[in-house]
TIDRENSE-117325 format. One line per 5 residues: number of its first residue (from 1); for each residue x, y, z of C-alpha. Coordinates in nm, 3 decimals. Layout:
<recs>
NUM = X/Y/Z | ...
</recs>
This chain:
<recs>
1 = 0.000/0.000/0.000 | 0.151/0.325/-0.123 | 0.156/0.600/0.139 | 0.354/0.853/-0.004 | 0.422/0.987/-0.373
6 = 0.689/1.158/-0.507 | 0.600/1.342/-0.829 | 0.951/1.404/-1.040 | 0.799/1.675/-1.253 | 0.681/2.054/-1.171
11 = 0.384/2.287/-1.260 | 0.006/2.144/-1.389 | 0.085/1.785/-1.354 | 0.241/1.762/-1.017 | -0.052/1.985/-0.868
16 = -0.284/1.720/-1.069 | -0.118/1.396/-0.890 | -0.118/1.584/-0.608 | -0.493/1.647/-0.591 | -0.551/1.267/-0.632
21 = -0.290/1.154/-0.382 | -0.490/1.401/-0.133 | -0.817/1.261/-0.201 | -0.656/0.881/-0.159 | -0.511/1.011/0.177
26 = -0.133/0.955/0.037 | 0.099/1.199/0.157 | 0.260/1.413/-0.132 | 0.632/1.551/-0.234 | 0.782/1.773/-0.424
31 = 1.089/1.866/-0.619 | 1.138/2.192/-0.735 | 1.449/2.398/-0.917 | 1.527/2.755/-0.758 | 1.311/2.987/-1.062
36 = 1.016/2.703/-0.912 | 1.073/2.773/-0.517 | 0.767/2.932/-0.489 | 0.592/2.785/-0.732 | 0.240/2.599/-0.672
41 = 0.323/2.232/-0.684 | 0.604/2.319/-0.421 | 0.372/2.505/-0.175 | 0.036/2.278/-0.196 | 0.295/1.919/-0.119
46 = 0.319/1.788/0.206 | 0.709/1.835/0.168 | 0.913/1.953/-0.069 | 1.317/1.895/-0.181 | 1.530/2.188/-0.381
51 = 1.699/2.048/-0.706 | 1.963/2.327/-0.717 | 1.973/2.559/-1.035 | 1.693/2.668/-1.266 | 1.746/2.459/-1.618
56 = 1.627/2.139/-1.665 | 1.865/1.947/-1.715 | 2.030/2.080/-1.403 | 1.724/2.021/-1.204 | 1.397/1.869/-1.360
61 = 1.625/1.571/-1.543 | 1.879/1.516/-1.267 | 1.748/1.124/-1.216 | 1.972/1.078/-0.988 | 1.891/1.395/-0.791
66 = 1.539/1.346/-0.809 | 1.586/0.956/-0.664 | 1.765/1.101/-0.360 | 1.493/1.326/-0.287 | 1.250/1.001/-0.279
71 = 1.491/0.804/-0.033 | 1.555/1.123/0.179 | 1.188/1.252/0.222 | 1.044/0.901/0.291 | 0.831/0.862/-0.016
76 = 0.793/0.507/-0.142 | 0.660/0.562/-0.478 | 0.719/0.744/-0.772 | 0.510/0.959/-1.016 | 0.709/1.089/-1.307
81 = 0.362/1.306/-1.454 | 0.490/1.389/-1.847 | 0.733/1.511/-2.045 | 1.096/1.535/-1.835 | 1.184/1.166/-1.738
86 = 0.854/0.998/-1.750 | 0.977/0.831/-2.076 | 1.322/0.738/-1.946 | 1.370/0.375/-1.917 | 1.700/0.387/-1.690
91 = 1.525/0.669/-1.458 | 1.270/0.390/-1.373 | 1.531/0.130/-1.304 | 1.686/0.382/-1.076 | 1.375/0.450/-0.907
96 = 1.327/0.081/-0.822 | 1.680/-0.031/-0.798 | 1.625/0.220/-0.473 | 1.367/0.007/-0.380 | 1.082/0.269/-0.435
101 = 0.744/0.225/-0.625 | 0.744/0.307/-0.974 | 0.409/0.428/-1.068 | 0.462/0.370/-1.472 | 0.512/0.117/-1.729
106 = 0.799/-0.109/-1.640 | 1.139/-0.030/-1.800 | 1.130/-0.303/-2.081 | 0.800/-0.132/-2.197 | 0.951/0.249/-2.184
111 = 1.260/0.129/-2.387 | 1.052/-0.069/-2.633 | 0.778/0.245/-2.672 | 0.921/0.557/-2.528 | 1.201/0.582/-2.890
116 = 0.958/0.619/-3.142 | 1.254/0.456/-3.363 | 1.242/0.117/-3.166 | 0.860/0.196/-3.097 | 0.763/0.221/-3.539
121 = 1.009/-0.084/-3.579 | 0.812/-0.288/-3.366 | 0.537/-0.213/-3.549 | 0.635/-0.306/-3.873 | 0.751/0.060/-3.970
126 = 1.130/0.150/-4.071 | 1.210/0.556/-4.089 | 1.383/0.693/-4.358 | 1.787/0.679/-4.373 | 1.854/0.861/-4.677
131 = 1.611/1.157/-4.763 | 1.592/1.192/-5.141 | 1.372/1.505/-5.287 | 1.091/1.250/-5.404 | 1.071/1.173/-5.056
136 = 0.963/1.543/-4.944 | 0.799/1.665/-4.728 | 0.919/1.492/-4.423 | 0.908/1.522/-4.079 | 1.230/1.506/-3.799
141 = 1.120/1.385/-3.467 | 1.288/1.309/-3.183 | 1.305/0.980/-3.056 | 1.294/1.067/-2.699 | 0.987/1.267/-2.537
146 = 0.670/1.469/-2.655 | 0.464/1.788/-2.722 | 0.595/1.891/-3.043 | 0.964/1.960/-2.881 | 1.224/1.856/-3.143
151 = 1.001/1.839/-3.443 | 1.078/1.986/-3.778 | 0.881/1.994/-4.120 | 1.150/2.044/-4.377 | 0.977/2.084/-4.768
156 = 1.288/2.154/-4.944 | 1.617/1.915/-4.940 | 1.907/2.193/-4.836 | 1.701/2.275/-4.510 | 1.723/1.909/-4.368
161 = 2.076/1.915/-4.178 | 2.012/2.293/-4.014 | 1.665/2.149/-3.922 | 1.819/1.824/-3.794 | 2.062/2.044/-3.662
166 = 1.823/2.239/-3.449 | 1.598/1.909/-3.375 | 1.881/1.728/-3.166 | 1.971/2.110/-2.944 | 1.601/2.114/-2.891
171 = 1.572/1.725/-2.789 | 1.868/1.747/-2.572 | 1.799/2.009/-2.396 | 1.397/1.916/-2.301 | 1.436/1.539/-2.284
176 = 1.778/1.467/-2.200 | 1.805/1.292/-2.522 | 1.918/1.445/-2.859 | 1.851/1.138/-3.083 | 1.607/1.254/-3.379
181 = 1.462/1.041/-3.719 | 1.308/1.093/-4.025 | 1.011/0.968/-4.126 | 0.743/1.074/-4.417 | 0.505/1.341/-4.347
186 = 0.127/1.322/-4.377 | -0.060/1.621/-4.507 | -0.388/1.734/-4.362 | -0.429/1.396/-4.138 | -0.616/1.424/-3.816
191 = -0.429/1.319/-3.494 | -0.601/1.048/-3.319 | -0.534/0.862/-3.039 | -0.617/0.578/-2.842 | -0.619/0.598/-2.411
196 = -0.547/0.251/-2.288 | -0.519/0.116/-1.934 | -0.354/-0.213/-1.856 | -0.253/-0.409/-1.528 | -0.049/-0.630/-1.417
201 = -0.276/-0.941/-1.455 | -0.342/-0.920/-1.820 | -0.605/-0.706/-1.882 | -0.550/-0.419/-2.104 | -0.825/-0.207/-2.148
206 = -0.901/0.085/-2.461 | -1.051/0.366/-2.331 | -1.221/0.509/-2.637 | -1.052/0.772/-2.880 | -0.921/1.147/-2.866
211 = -0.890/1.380/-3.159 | -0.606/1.621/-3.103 | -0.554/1.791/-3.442 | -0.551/2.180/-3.359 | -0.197/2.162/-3.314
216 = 0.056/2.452/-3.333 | 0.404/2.340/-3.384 | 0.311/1.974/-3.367 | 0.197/2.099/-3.011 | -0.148/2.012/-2.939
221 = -0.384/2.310/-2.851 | -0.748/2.148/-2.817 | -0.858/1.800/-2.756 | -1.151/1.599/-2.750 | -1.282/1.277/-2.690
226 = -1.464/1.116/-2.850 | -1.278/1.147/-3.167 | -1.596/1.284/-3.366 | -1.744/1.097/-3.730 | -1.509/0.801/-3.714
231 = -1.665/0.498/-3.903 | -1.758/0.227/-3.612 | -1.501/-0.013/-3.855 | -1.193/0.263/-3.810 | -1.275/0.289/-3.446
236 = -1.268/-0.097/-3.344 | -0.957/-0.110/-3.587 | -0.745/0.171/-3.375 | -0.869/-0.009/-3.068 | -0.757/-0.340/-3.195
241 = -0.424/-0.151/-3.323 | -0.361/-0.007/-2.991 | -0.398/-0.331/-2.721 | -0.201/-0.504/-2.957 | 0.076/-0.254/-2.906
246 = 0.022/-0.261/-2.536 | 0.032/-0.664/-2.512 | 0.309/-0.673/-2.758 | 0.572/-0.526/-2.488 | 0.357/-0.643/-2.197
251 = 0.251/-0.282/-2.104 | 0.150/-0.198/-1.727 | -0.019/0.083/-1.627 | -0.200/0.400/-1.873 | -0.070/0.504/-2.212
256 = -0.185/0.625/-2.516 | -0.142/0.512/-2.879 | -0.144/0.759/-3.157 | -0.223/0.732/-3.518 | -0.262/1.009/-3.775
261 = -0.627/0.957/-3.983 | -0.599/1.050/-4.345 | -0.806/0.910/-4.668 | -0.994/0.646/-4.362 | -0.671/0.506/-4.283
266 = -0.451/0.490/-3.981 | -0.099/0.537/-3.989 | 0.051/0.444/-3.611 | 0.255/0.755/-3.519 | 0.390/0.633/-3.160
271 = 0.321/0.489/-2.818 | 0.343/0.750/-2.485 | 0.452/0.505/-2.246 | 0.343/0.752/-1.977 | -0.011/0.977/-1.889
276 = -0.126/1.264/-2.148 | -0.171/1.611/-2.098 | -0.512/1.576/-2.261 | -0.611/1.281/-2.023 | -0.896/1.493/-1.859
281 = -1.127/1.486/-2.164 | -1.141/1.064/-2.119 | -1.185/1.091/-1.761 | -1.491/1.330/-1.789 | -1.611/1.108/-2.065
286 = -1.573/0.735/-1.896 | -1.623/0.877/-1.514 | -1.261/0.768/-1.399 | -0.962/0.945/-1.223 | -0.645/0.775/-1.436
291 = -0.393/0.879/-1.193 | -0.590/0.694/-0.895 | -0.610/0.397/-1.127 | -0.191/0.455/-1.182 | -0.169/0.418/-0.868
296 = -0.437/0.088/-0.819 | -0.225/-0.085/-1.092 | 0.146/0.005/-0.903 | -0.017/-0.137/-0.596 | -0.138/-0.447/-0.779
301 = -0.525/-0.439/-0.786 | -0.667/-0.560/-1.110 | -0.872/-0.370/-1.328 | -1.238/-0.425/-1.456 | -1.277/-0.641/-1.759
306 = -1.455/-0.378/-1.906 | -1.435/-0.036/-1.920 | -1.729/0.185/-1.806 | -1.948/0.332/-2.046 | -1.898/0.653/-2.208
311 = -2.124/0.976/-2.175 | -2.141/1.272/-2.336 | -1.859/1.430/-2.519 | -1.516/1.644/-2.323 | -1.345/1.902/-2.490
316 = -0.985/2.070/-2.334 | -0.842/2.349/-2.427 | -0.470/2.454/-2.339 | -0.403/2.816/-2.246 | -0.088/2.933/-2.315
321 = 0.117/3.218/-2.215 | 0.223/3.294/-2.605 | 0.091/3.541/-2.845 | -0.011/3.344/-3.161 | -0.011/3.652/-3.401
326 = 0.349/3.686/-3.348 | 0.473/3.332/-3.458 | 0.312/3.159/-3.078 | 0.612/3.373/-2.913 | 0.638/3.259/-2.548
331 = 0.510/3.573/-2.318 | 0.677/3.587/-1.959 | 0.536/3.807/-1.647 | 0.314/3.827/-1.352 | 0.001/3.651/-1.346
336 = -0.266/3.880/-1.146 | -0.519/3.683/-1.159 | -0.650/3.344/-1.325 | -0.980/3.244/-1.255 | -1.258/3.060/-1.460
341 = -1.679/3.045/-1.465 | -1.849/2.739/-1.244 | -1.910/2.418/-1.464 | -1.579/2.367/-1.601 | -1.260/2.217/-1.492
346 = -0.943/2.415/-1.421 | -0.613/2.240/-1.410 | -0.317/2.452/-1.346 | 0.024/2.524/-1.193 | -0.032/2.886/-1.101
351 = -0.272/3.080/-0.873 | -0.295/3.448/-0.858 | 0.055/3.645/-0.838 | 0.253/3.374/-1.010 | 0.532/3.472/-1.163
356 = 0.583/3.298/-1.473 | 0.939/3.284/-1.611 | 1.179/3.145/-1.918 | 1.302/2.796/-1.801 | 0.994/2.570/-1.873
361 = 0.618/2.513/-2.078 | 0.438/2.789/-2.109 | 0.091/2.645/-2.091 | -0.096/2.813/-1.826 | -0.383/2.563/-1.745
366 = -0.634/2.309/-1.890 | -0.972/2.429/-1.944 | -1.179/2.124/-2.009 | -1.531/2.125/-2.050 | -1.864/1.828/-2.055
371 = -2.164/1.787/-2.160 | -2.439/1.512/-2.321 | -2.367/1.626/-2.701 | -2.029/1.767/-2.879 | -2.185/2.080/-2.990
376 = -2.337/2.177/-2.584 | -1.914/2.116/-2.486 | -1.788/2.327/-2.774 | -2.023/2.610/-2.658 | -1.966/2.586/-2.271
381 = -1.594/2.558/-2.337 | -1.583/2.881/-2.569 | -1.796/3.032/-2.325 | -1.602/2.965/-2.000 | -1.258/3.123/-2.178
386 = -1.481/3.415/-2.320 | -1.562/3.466/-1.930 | -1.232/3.375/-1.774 | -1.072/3.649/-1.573 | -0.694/3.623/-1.703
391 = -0.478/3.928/-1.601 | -0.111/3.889/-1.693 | 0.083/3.784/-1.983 | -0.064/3.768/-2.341 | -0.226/3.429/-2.382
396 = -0.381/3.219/-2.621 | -0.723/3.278/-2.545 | -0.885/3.456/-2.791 | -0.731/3.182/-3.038 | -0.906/2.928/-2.848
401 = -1.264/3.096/-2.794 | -1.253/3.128/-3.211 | -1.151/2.802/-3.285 | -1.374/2.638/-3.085 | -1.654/2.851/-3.316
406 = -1.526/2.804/-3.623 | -1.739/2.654/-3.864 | -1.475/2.403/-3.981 | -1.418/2.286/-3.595 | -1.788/2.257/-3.505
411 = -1.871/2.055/-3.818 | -1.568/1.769/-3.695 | -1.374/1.846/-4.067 | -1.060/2.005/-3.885 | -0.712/1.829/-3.923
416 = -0.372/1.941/-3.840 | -0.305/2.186/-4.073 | -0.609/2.364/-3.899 | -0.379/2.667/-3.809 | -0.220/2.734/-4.085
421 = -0.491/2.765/-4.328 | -0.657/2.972/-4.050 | -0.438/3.160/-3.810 | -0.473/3.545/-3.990 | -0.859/3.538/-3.901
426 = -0.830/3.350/-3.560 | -0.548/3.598/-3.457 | -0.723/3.942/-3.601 | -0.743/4.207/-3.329 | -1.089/4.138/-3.154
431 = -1.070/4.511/-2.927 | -1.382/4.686/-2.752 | -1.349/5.065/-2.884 | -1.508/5.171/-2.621 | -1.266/4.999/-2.354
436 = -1.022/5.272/-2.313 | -1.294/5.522/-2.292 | -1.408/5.290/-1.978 | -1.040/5.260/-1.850 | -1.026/5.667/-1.881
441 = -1.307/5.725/-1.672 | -1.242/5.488/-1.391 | -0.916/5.636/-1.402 | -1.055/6.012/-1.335 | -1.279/5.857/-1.034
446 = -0.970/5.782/-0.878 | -0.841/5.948/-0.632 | -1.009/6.236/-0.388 | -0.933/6.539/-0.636 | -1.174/6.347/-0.912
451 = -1.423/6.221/-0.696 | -1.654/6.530/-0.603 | -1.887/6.754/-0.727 | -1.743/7.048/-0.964 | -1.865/7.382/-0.980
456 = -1.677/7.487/-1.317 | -1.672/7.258/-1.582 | -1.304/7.170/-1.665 | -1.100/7.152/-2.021 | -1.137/6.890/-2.195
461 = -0.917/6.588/-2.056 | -0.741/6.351/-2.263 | -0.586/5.970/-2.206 | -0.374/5.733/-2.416 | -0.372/5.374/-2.440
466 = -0.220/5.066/-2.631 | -0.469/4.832/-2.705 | -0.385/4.540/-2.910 | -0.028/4.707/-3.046 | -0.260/5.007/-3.140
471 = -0.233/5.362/-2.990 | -0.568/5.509/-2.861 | -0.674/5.853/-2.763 | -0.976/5.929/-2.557 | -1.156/6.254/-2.482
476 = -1.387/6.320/-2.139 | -1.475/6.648/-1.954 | -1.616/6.720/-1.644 | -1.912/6.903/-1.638 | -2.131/7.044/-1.353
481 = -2.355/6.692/-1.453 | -2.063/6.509/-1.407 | -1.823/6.300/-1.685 | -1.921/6.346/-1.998 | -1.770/6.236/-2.349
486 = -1.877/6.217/-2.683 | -2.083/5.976/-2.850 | -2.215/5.798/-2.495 | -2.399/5.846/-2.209 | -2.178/5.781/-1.888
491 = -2.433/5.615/-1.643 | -2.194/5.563/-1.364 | -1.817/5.532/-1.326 | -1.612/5.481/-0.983 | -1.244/5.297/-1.035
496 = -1.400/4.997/-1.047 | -1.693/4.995/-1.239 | -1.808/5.213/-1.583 | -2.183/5.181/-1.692 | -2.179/5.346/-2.075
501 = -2.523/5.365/-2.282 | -2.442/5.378/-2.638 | -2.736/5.351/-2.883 | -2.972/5.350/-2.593 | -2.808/5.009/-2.498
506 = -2.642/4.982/-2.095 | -2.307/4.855/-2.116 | -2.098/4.758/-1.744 | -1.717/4.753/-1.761 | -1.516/4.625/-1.508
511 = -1.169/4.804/-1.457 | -0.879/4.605/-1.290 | -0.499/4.816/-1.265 | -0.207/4.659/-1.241 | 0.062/4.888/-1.226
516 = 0.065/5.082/-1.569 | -0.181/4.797/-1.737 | -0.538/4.805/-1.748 | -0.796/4.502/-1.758 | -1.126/4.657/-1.866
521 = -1.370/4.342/-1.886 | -1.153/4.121/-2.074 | -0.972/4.363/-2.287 | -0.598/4.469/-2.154 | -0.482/4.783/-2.226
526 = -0.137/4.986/-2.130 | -0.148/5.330/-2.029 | 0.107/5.569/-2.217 | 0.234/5.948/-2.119 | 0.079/6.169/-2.253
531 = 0.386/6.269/-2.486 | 0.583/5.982/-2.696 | 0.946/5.948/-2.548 | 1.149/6.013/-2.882 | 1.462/5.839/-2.803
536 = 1.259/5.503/-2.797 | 1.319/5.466/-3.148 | 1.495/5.198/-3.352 | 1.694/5.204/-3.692 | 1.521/5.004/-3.983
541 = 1.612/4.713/-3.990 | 1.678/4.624/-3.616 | 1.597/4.294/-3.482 | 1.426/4.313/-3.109 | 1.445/4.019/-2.885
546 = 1.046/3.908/-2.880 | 1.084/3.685/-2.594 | 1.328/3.655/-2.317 | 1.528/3.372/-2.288 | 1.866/3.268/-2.437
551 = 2.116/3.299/-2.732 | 2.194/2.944/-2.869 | 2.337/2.976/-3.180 | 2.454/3.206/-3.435 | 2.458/3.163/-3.810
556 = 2.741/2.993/-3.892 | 2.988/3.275/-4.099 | 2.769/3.508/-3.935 | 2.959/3.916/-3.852 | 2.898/4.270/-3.949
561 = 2.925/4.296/-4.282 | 2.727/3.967/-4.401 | 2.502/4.016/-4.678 | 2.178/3.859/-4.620 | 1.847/3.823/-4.775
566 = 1.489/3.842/-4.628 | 1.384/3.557/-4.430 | 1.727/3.415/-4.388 | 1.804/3.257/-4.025 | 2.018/3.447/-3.849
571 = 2.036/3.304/-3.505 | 1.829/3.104/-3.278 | 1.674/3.169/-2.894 | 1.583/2.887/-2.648 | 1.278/3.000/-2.443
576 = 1.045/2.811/-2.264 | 1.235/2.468/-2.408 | 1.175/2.593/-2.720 | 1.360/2.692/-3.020 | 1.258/2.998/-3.207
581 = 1.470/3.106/-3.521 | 1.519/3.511/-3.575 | 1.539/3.536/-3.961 | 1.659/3.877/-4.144 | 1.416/4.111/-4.169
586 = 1.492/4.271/-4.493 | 1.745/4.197/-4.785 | 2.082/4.372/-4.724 | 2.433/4.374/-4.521 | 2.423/4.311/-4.150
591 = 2.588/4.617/-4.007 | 2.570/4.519/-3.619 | 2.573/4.207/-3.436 | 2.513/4.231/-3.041 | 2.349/3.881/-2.976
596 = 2.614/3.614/-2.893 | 2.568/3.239/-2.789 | 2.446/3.196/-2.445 | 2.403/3.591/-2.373 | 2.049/3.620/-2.179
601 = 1.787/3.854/-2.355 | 1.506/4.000/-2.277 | 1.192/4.148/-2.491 | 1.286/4.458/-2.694 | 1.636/4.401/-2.654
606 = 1.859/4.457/-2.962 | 2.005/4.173/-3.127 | 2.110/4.265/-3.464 | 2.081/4.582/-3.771 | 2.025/4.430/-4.107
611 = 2.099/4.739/-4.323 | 1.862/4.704/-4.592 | 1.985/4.740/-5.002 | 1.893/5.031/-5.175
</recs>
């Protein structure tokens, strides 16, 4: 009987084992790097255990490290979440070569599955050795790990070593492992997958299908289960397809086999020899908890012989800290506040004055919603993120509230190149123009000198916002009736709350301040001075750091004087255990270079003037 549970990973999943362990009356540990002291998963454990230094694979991949903690804080099992080490084979030998509980596949099954090279070979399926143009376009993978991290489409034949290159840094630095393949890639498919749940008594159960094909980078971004319109024949065949994958290495424990759909066929993409980030949708769907049943399995129970039945449909959405217009850059900052409607299901890492840094993922939470039909989950879901109170960061959301209502997503004909046939419209500036009119107002309630009655009415006043990368300037005056401004009726305003009627139609806005940002309803605004600051000015041509995070390579040949054309690569940053390739933005000779590898950077920060040709 396990009474304690280490959980070797950080963020969304650890608080997620965590809540189980609690309810299962199993005391809980952490591990945490230094940026993570204060994180969530370290303050809601029982006990927690510093892995010094902030990178992963000082910290989060230390197995060794991470097995200490175990033996010194009296856990006796094991709990490796995803992504990190829960797909390393000699990490679970080391767990139970310390005589702790592994809560996981056993190591045979990890080292069979977990390299997608070994895992395709096993079933039947060699990856290419020698990419030929007829071949293109393929895809790089790595063989080690998940969620899109050392993944490459390359469509032309001289981009295939920079991109295999690039594949193995990104690999080695988020898995531990920089071993990459090549195999052929599928156009338009849709990403299907199989949950299954076996024991150690021979029972190895499917637990129906998930559809994850709104991907961005080969990232998923919403999932579902069931997979929706798959012929009853396809669906008993990916079923069939995935036991027999489980048996064939004598799995133990949950996992998930995926398959990419395309022309009514399945083409077996890999085995996770570990639990999904997109598990929730199947446990809303079949009624189970899949970590409890981790940890029934570890302890030896059997399972059912069946599964339960299925009701209703589950839809999860990720929310990212990333702005999708500008190429899904990673955002960093404080999270104010994070908070979702009743009726759905909130998974996350981070609770109100979070900081969230460089080092790791930067999904936020899991928003997952259910209900008896598809179409009532893809409408509570939208609605829930529409509603969500998210201060901080630039996210995802408006992304997800779209997609969720486009007409190609509702109607189940989506596949994985949903986002880039579709990204312009689902990333279009969605503002409220009369937002930082609101945000104005609320602003001249606060404070004693704005708050009484005025005998003279005043000059006009004026205010100046960003609002979705777009200057705005607002016009109010008080008057001996009050605020007044053009075009509406201001009902009430206090530095909280601003009722408008426009068009004879009452409109309430909410006004939140953080420092120099403003939150009116859902719409985040930054104040500016009244007067531009001229020296914050750039030459044409300059290349600003989007992101923070790190310099980790430089174009080979790459100094002042280079000539270079539009779009060329120029060097790479590492943030959030991604990649992210600067590329020139005009044609010309680069006449500075300040970025070098391993410098630190942070957003706005110069990295190189590309002098553009005359």
């Amino acid at each position: 009987m396990i009474t304690s549970v280490l959980v070797a990973n950080r963020g969304e999943i650890a608080c997620r084992v965590f809540r189980t362990c609690r309810e299962l009356g199993i005391r809980t540990v952490a591990v945490h790097s230094d940026a993570d002291a204060n994180a969530l998963h370290a303050r809601v454990a029982d006990a927690s255990v510093r892995l010094p230094g902030e990178a992963p694979a000082d910290t989060y991949l230390r197995g060794d490290l991470i097995v200490k903690a175990a033996v010194a804080s009296g856990a006796d099992a094991v709990h490796p979440g995803y992504g990190f080490l829960s797909e390393n084979a000699d990490f679970a030998r080391a767990v139970r070569d310390a005589g702790l509980l592994w809560i996981g596949p056993p190591p045979e099954a990890i080292e069979a599955m977990a390299s997608k090279t070994r895992a395709k070979q096993l079933m039947g399926i060699q990856p290419l050795t020698h990419v030929t143009e007829a071949d293109l376009p393929v895809l790089v993978k790595a063989a080690a790990g998940g969620g899109g991290r050392g993944m490459r489409v390359v469509r032309h034949l001289a981009d295939l070593d920079a991109e295999l290159a690039s594949a193995r840094a990104e690999a080695a630095s988020a898995f531990g492992d920089g071993e990459v393949f090549v195999e052929p890639y599928v156009e338009n498919g849709r990403h299907v997958e199989v949950q299954i749940l076996a024991d150690t008594h021979g029972t190895v159960l499917p637990l129906g299908t998930r559809d994850c094909s709104l991907q961005r980078r080969h990232q998923k971004v919403v999932e579902e289960a069931p997979a929706p319109g798959l012929p009853e024949e396809l669906q008993e065949e990916l079923s069939t397809l995935a036991v027999r994958a489980a048996r064939a290495v004598d799995y133990v424990g949950a996992g998930t086999v995926e398959f990419l759909v395309a022309d009514g066929r399945a083409h077996f993409l890999e085995m996770n020899t570990r639990l999904q980030v997109e598990h929730p949708v199947t446990e809303a769907v079949f009624g189970l908890d899949l970590v409890a049943e981790q940890i029934r399995v570890a302890e030896g129970h059997p399972l059912d012989d069946a599964p339960p039945r299925a009701r209703g449909h589950a839809v999860e959405a990720r929310l990212y800290a990333e702005d999708p217009s500008r190429d899904w850059a990673p955002q960093t900052g404080r999270l104010h506040r994070l908070s979702v409607p009743e009726g759905v299901r909130l998974d996350t890492g981070y609770t109100d004055g979070d900081d969230i840094g460089v080092h790791y993922d930067p999904m936020l939470a899991k928003v997952v919603a259910h209900a008896p039909t598809r179409a009532e989950a893809l409408r509570k879901l939208a609605s829930a993120l529409e509603r969500a109170v998210i201060h901080g960061p630039v996210t995802n959301r408006g992304l997800l509230v779209r997609s969720l209502r486009h007409p190609e997503f509702t109607a189940a004909r989506m596949d994985t190149g949903f986002y880039d046939r579709h990204l312009p419209e689902l990333t279009a500036p969605a503002t409220d123009r009369h937002a930082p009119l609101a945000a104005a107002l609320a602003d001249a309630r606060t404070g004693s000198r704005f708050g009484g009655w005025r005998n003279v009415p005043s000059q006009p006043q004026v205010k100046r916002y960003e609002m979705a990368g777009e200057e705005h300037e607002v016009h109010y005056q008080y008057t001996r009736q009050g605020l007044e401004a053009e075009g509406v009726r201001v009902v009430h305003s206090d530095p909280g709350l601003v009722v408008l009627e426009v068009d004879g139609v009452r409109r309430r806005f909410t006004v939140t301040r953080h420092d120099d940002h403003v939150y009116v309803n859902n719409t985040a605004l930054t104040a500016l001075p009244r007067f531009p600051d001229p020296t914050a000015q750039h030459a044409p041509g300059s290349l600003l750091a989007p992101m923070p995070g790190t310099v980790v390579r430089v174009a080979d040949g790459l100094t002042t004087g280079t000539p270079v054309k539009a779009g060329d690569p120029l060097l790479w940053l590492e943030a959030m255990k991604m990649q992210h390739k600067i590329t020139a933005p005009v044609t010309g000779t680069l006449s500075e270079l300040h970025a070098v590898p391993g410098q630190q950077v942070e957003p706005g920060m110069l990295l190189a003037v590309v002098k553009e040709t005359s």
